[in-house]
C-alpha positions in Angstrom: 0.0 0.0 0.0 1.7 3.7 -1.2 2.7 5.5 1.5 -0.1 8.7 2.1 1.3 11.9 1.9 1.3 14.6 4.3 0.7 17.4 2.4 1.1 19.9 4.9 4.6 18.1 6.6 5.9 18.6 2.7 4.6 22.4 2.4 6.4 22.7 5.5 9.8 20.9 4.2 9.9 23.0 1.1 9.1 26.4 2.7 12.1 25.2 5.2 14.5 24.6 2.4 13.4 28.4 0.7 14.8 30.1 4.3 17.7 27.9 4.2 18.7 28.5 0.7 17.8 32.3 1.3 19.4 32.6 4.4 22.7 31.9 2.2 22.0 33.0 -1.3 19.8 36.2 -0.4 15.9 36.0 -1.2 16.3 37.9 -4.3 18.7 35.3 -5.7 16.7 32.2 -5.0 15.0 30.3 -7.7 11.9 27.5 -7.2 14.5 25.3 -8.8 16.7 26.3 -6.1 14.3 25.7 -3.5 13.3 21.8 -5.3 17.3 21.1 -5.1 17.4 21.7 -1.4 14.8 19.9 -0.2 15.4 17.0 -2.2 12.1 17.0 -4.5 11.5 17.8 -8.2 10.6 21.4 -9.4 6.8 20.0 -10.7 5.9 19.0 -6.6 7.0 22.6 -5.4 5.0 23.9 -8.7 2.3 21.5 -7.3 2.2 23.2 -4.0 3.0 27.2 -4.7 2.3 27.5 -8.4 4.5 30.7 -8.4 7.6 31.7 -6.3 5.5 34.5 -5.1 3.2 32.5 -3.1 6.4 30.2 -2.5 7.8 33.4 -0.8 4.9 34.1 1.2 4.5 30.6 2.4 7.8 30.4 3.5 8.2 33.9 5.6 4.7 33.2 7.3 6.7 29.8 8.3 9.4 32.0 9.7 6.8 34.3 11.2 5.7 31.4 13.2 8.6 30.2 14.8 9.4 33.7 15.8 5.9 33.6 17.5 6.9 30.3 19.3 9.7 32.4 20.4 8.4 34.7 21.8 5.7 32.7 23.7 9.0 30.7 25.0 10.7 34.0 26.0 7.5 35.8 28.0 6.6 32.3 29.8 10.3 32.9 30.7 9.7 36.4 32.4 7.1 34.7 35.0 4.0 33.6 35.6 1.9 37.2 34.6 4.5 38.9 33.3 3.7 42.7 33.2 3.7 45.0 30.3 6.8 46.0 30.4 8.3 42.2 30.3 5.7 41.5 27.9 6.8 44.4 25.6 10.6 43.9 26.1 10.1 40.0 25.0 8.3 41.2 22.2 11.0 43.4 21.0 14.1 41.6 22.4 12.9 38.4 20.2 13.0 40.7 17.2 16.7 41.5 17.5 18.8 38.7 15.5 20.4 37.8 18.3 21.2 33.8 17.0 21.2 32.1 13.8 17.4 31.3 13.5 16.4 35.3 14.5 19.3 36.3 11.8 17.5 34.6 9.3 14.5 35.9 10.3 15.3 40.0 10.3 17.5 39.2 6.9 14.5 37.7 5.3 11.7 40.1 6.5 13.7 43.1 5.7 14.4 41.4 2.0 11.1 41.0 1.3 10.0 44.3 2.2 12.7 45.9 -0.5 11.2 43.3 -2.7 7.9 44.5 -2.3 8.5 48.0 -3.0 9.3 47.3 -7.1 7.4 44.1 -6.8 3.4 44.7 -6.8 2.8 41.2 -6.6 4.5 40.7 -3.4 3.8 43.9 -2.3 -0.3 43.1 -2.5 0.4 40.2 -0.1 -0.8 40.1 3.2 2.8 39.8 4.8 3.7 43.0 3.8 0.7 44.4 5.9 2.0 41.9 9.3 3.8 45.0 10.9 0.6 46.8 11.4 -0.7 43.9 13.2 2.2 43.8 15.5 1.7 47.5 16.1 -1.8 47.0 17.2 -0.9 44.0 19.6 2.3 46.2 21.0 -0.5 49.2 21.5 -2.7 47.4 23.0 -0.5 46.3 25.7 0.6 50.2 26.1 -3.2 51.0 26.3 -3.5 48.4 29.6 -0.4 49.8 30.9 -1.3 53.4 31.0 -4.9 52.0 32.7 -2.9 50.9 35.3 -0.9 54.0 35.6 2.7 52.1 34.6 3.1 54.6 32.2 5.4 58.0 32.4 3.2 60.8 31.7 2.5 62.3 28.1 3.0 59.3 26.3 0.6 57.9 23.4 0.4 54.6 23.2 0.1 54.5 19.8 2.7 56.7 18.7 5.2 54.8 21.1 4.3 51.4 20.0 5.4 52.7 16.5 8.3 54.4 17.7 9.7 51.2 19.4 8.7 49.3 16.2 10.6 50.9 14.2 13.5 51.4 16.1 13.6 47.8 17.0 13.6 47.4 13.1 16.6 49.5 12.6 18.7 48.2 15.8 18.2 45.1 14.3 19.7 45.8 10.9 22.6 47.1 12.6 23.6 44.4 14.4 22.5 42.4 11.2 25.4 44.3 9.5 27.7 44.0 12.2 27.6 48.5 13.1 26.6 46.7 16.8 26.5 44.2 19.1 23.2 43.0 20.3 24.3 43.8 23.8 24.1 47.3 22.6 20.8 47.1 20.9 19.5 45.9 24.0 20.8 48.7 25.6 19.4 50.7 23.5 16.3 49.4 23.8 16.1 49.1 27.3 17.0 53.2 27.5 13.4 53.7 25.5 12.0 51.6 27.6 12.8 53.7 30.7 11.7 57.1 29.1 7.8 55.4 28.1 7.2 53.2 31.5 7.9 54.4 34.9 10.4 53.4 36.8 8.3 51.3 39.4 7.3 48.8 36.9 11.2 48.4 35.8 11.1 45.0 36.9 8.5 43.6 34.7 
């Protein structure tokens, strides 16, 4: 009796084997043949299961953007049992920084795609490319609760700062990507933001 397939375990394989290739070549230098060469499978089953490298491309970074929510669960169960906001928010944005091969990958990708999309209107009508606002909305949302419970300093929009740290956890993480810093600094850096948007009694999480 033929083995059955698990369609879903071979999605999985083949968007695996786009990061891997990508993580070396660059995502705007991988090919589906590529992809079919690394995980070991002909170019007509990945054809079978993307039909174009766009949605090959997609596939595969909302595979990354899983395991970097799996990290960040791993990292706030780590803070405690109820961490507050401000754990909550620091794990949020210290899991961002490619700190280790797998979060590398991760912020090299992302950022690739996004310079993709800008030329690219097929990639750029994708839902991924909309992802950060989603983030934004969670990392508000916490902010909101926080500033209920007074944890915030005052003046400060929730909104407008769960942007702000955003984006500059976006930019401290290319530059430790291209080696300007270490990520001991980013997180430096990141924990001096922190300090000037929560108050100092709720500095330890």
């Amino acid at each position: 009796m033929p083995k059955r397939v698990d369609h879903a375990e071979r999605r999985t394989e083949i968007a695996e084997a786009l990061v891997r290739v990508a993580g070396r070549r660059g995502l705007h230098a991988v090919g589906m043949r590529d992809v079919a060469a690394e995980a070991g499978v002909s170019l007509r089953l990945v054809q079978y299961y993307f039909e174009t490298k766009e949605k090959l491309l997609l596939y595969g970074l909302e595979h990354l953007a899983g395991k970097f929510g799996e990290r960040l669960a791993t990292r706030v169960r780590a803070a405690g049992d109820g961490p507050g906001p401000r754990a909550t928010v620091e794990a949020l944005l210290m899991t961002a920084l490619p700190t280790d091969e797998e979060s590398r990958t991760f912020h090299h990708l992302y950022t690739s795609y996004a310079v993709l999309a800008v030329t690219d209107r097929t990639l750029a009508a994708q839902p991924f490319i909309r992802n950060p606002d989603a983030a934004e909305g969670v990392l508000a949302a916490v902010l909101r609760q926080a500033q209920a419970a007074d944890l915030l300093r005052p003046g400060v929009d929730a909104h407008l700062a769960a942007a702000g740290l955003l984006a500059m956890s976006a930019g401290l993480g290319t530059s430790v990507l291209v080696g300007q810093r270490s990520s001991e600094s980013a997180a430096a850096v990141l924990e001096d933001q922190l300090n000037r948007v929560f108050r100092a009694v709720d500095a330890g999480g």
